[in-house]
N, C-alpha and C positions, 0 to 999 in steps of 0.2 A: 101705657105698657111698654110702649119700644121705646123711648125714652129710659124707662127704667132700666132696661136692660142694654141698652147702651151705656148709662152712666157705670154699671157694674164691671162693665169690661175695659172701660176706661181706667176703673181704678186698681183690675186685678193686674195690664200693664203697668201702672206706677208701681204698684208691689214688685211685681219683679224686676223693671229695673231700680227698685233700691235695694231687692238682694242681689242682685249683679253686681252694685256698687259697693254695697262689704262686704261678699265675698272677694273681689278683687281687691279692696284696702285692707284685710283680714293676708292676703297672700302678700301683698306691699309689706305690711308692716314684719311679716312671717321674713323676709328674703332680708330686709332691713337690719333684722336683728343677725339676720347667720352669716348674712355676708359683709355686709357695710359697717354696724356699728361696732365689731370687733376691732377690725384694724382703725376705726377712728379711737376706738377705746383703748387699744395698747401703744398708744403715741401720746396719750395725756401722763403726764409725769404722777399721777398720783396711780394709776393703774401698773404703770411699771414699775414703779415702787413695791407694789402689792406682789408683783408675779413675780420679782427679784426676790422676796423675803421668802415667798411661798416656794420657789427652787432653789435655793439654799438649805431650806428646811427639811425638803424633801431628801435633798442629797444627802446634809447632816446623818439625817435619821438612817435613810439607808448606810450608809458608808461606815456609821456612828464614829465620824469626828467632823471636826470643824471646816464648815465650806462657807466660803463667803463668793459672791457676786456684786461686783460694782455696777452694773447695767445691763440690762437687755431691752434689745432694740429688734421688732418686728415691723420687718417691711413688705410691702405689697404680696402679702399670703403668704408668701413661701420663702422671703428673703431673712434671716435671725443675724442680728450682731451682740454677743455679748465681749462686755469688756470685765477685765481683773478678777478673774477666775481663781482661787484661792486655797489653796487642797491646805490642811495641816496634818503631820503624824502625830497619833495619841499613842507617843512613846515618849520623843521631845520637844514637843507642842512647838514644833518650828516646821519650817515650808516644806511641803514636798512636791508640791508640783505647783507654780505659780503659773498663768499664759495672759497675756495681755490684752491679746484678741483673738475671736475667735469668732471667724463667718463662715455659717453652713445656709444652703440652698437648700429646702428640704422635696424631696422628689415625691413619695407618697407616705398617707397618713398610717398607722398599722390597725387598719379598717380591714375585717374579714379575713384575710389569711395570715393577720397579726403581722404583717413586716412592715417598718421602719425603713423609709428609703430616706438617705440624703445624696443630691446630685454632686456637692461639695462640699466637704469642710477646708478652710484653712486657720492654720494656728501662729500666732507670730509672738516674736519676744517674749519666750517662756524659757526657765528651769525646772531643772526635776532633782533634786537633792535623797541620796542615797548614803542613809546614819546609822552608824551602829555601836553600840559597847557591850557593856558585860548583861544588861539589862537585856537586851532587844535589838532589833533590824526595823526601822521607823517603816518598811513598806509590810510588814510581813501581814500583822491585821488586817488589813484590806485587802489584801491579794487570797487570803482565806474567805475573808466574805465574800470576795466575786467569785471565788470557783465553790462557794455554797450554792449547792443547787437547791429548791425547792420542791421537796417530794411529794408536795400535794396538789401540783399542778400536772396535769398532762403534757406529753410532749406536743399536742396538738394547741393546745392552750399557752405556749409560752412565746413571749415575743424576739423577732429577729430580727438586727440591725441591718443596714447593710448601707453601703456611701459609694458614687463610682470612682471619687477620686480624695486622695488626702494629700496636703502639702503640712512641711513642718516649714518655719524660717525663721532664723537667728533664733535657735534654742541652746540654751548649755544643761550641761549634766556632771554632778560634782558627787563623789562618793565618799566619804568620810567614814570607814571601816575601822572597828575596834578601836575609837580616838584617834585615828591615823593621825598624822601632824597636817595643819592646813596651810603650812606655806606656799606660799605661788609662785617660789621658782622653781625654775625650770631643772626638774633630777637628770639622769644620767639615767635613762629606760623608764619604761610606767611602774609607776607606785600604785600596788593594787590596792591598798590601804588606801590612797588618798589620790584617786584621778579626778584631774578638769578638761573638759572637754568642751570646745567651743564651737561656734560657726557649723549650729548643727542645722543641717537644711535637708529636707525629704518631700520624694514624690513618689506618692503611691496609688494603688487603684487595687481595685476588686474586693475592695473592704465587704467581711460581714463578720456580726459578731452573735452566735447565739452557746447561751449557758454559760461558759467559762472556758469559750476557744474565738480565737480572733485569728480566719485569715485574711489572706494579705497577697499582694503583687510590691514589689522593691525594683520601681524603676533608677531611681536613683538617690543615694543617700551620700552626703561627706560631711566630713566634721576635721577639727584640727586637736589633740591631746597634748595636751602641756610638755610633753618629753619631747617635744616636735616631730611626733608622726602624723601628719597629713594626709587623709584617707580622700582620694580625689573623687572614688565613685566605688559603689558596693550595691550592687544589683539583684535580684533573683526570682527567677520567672515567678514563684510562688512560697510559701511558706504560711506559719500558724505559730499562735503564743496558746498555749495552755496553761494561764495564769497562775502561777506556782508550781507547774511543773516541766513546763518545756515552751522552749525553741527551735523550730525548725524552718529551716533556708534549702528552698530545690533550685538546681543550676544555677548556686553564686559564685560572683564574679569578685572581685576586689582588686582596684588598681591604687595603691599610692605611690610616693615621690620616686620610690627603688623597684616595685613588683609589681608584678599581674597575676594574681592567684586565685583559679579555679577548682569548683569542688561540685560535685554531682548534689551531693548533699551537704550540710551540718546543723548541727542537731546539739545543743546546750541543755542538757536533762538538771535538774536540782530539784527538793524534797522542799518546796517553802521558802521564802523567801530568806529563812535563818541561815541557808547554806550561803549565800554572798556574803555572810559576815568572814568566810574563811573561805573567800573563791579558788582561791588556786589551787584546793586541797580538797573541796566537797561537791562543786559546778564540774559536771562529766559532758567531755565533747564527744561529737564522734563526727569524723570529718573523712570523707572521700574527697582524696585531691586527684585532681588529673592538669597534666601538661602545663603547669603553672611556672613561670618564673620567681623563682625566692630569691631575695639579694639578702645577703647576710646581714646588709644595713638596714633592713627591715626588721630581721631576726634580732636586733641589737637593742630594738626598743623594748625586748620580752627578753632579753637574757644580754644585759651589756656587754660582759666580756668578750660577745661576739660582733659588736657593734664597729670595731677598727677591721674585721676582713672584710675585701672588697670585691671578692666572687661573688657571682649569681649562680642559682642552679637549678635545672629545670627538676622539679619535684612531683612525682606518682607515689599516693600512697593514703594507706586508709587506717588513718587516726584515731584510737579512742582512747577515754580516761581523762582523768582533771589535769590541767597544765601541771601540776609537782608529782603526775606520775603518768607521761602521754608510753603508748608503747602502739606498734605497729608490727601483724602479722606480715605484713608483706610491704617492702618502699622500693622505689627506685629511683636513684639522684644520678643527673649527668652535670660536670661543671667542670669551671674552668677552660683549659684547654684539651686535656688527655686524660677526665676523670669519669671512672661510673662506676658507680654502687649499685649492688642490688641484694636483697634479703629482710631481716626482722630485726626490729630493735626493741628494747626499753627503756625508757631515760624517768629517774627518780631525785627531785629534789629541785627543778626549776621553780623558778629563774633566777637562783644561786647557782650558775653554770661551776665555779670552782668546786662547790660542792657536793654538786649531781651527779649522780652514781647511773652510768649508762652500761649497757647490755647489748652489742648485736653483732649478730651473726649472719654473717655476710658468707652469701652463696656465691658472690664475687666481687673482687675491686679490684680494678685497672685505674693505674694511675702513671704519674711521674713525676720524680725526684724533684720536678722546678714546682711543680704545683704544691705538694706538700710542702715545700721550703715556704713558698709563698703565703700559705696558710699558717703555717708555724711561728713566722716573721711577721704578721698581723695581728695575730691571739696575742705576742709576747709585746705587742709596740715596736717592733723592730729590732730587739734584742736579741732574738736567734740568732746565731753566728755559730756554725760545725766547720767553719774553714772548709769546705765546698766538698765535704765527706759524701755528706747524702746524696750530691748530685751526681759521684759515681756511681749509684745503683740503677742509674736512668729511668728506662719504664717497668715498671711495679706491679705484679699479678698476687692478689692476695687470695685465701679463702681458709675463713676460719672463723676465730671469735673474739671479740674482745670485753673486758669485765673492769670495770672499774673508774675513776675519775678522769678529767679532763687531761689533767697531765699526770697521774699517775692510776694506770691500767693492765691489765694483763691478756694479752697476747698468745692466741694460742692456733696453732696453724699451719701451714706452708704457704711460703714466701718465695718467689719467681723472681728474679732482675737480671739486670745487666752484668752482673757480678755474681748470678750461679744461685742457686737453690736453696730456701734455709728452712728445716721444721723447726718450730721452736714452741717454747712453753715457757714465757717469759714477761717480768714484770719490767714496764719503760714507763718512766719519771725524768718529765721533761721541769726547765723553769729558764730562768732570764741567761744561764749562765751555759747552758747546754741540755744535754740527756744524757739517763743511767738507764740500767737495765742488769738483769740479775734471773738467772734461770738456767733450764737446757737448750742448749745452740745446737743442733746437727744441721753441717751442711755439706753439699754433695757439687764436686768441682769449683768451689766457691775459689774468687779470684783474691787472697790476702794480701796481694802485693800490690794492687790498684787501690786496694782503702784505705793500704798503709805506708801508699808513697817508697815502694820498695823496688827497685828492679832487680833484685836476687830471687826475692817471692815470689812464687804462681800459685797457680790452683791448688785446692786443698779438697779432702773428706777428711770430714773428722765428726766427733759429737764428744761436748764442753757444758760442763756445768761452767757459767761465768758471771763476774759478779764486773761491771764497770763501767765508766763514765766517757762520753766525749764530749768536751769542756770548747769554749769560745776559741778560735783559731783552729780548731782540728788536733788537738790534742786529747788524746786517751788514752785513759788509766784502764788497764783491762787484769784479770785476774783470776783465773780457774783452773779445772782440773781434767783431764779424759784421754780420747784417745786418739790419734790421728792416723787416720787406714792411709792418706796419702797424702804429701806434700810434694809440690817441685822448690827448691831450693837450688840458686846455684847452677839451673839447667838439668837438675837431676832428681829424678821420684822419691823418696824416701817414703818406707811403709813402717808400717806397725813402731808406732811415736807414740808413748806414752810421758804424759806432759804435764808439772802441777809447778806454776808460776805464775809470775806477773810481766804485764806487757808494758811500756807507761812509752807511747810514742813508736821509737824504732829500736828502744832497749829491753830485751828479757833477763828477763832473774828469775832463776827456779830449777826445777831438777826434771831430766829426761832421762831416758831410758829407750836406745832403739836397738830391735832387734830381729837385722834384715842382711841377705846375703853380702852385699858392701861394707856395711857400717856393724859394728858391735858394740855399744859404749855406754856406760852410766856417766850422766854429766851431773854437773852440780856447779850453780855461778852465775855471772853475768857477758851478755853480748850485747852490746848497744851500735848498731852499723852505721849509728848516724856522725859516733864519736863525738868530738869537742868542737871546739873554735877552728882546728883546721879538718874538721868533718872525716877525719881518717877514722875508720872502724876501731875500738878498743874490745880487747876481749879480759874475762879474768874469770878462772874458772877453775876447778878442778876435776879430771876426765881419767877414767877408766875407759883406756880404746882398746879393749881385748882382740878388736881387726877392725881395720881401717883401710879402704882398695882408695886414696888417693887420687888415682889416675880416672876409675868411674866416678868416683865422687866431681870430677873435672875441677878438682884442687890443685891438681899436677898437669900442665897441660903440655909442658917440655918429656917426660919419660913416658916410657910405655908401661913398661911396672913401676910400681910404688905403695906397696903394701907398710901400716904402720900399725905395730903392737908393742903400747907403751900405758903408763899412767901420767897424767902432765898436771903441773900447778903451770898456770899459766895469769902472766899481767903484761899484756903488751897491747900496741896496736899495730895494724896491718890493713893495709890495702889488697895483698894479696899473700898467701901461701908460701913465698920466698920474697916477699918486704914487708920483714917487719921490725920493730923497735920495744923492747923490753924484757920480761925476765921470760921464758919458756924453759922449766924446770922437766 
């Protein structure tokens, strides 16, 4: 009997240890499969063949067009390399986004609260090619399917990406808008139709992406664009892509070759990817600049004919609208040496500057006569030349408004200078050869004998409808009609001048009419003070002096009286009042 039951218990110990023995080979073999034969399995070339075909497939499907993948490479759990990444658009069955490599770290799996973590990706030697005609925009389908959401999932049910850091290196980006032409040299400003952009290199962090918004951290991005602007670095504490419908950058920075320009925000709004087929006209900014340095050589790559001024200027001012119609409630520009602007504008028609039709009204500008020259003689390539006209107005107080093109605008306002006060309403049309100008002139102690190289003439009030030019060297054609409350001529005031003539230099032709205690006279004729070859004054005229007091006139400086009532045909010249040579009838 004890024997018997000895041997029983002998054998109910072997039993259990050979359940001990597979249940422990049962867990072996259980760990085997979930941890160990996987990464031995996705290192055999016929398994990553399989997961390359089957992620292709996938993407395909989803994206519905053509993806190819040339390898994926899974390393120790968490490490993924894939090489030749391969987007096509299913508009011109050609590239749209190629990347050559691309190694991401993956941080966690989207187990349980559904997120997607990767610790890194980086992306190396890719393009991304942006196509369009009359047909289509090669991005526009797929940028609809990623901001397709799914209405029959729950917000709680949908998965979210997230990466701590992203790097881009050596990417380009080429846009081929409405068949733009694809030549590769180098234009004169960006071709919005047909930009290349190279040496694109980016570091970023704080990646996540769920539904159809991707934000972002912009430590640092630069790239080089075929017109040769040189973006050294464009930064911003944060920002979001809303795929097909927005961009937005908080506190970017952007410095290239010429600028450092800062903006609280900006924000690129469009309806779909079909609006970059006509960006300058349907892509809407809206940009908060603050304390930014703008150099015009910056400016020049987005609007050439500004590309030869070589001011900087510090620029406050909050932006909206598509570049061919930006307009701004409020700027404020300080530059050069002596300049500051401040008020609203509109500008219509960029980055055809000769043809854009600006608008703004300035609540002030303070300027000088060197500084506008300066600019003027930039814009034209050096062809401005007034014979040093403008430089007697010195410093410049403006406030008013102006309407119209580049070089031909309308002026409307009061005018502060070195040379006396002017309201005007008037149209100025500049080009290589000088400026014109045509409107109402009132001006109030204005100095006509400093702009007109005169020392008989002083100060004036008058108000002049005038129609005229001043041409290279300083000479001007001038031409109008009104009335003059006061001139000095001569060392003597002259009032109530009514005047409809032409000016061309230091010679007038036309007919006046004054009628003031000294002077009584209808004129009709010409006086040119600057004369001929030996510069003596000629005169030739025909005059009703119904009274003429000589002596105040300081014509007579020898008598004490000299009263003259006469009518005179006159052709002589004279230096003075008693030397002269010709006919005096």
């Amino acid at each position: 009997m004890d024997n018997k039951i000895i041997t029983e218990n002998m054998f109910q110990r072997k039993r259990k240890k050979t359940k001990s023995k597979r249940r422990f080979f049962y867990i072996f073999v259980f760990f085997l499969i979930l941890f160990i034969l996987p990464p031995i399995a996705i290192s055999i070339p016929f398994v990553q063949t399989f997961v390359v075909k089957k992620v292709s497939e996938l993407l395909s499907e989803h994206l519905q067009t053509e993806v190819k993948v040339k390898s994926v490479n899974i390393r120790l759990f968490n490490k993924v390399l894939i090489n030749g990444i391969y987007l096509e658009d299913d508009i011109f069955n050609d590239t749209l986004l190629y990347v050559n490599k691309l190694e991401a770290n993956i941080g966690k799996l989207p187990i349980g609260d559904r997120t997607f973590t990767l610790n890194k990706i980086k992306l190396s030697d890719g393009i991304f090619c942006l196509r369009s005609d009359s047909t289509g925009i090669n991005i526009s389908n797929i940028l609809k399917r990623l901001s397709k959401q799914d209405t029959t999932d729950s917000v709680e049910s949908q998965t979210k990406m997230m990466a701590k850091s992203l790097e881009l290196h050596n990417f380009r980006y080429k846009m081929y808008l409405n068949n733009g032409a694809t030549t590769e040299e180098q234009p004169e400003g960006i071709i919005y139709k047909n930009m290349s952009v190279s040496d694109i290199n980016l570091d970023a962090d704080r990646i996540s992406i769920k539904n159809d918004t991707l934000h972002f951290r912009v430590n640092s991005l630069s790239f080089n664009e075929r017109s040769g602007l040189n973006i050294q670095k464009i930064a911003a504490d944060s920002g979001y892509i809303c795929f097909g419908k927005e961009v937005t950058l908080k506190e970017f920075r952007m410095i290239d070759d010429f600028s450092d320009i800062k903006m609280k925000s900006l924000s690129m709004i469009y309806d779909g990817g079909e609006e970059f087929r006509d960006f300058v006209n349907k892509v809407n900014f809206i940009l908060d600049v603050y304390d930014s340095q703008v150099s015009f050589a910056t400016v020049g790559f987005f609007a050439p004919a500004l590309a030869n001024v070589s001011a900087t200027a510090e620029l406050n001012a909050c932006i909206t609208g598509p570049v061919a119609n930006f307009r701004s409630d409020s700027f404020e520009i300080k530059s050069l040496d002596n300049t500051y602007i401040q008020g609203r504008f509109s500008i219509m028609g960029l980055p055809d500057v000769e043809n854009t039709i600006l608008f703004a009204d300035l609540k002030q500008l303070y300027s000088c006569s060197s500084d506008i020259s300066t600019v003027l003689s930039e814009i034209s390539n050096g062809q401005f030349n007034d014979g040093g006209k403008l430089k007697k107005f010195g410093n410049i107080n403006f406030k008013g408004t102006f309407t119209g093109f580049v070089r031909d605008f309308v002026a409307h306002g009061y005018l502060l200078s070195n040379l006396g006060a002017l309201n005007m309403d008037i149209l100025l049309k500049s080009n290589a050869n000088g400026f014109g100008f045509k409107g109402n002139l009132e001006a109030i102690n204005f100095n006509i004998g400093k702009l007109a190289d005169s020392h008989l003439i002083g100060n004036a009030d008058f108000n002049f409808m005038v129609d005229g030019k001043i041409q290279k060297g300083g000479k001007n054609d001038i031409s109008g009609h009104g009335i003059i409350s006061s001139l000095y001529f001569n060392d003597y005031k002259y009032q109530n001048v009514n005047i409809k003539g032409n000016l061309i230099n230091q010679s007038f032709s036309g007919e006046v009419t004054v009628s003031e205690p000294n002077l009584d006279l209808d004129f009709n004729g010409n006086i040119n003070l600057a004369g001929g070859e030996d510069r003596i004054p000629v005169f030739e005229f025909d005059a009703d002096l119904r009274h003429v007091d000589l002596v105040k006139l300081h014509f007579n400086k020898k008598d004490t009286v000299s009263i003259l009532k006469t009518k005179i045909n006159a052709n002589f010249k004279s230096a003075s009042i008693l030397d002269y040579s010709g006919k005096l009838n």
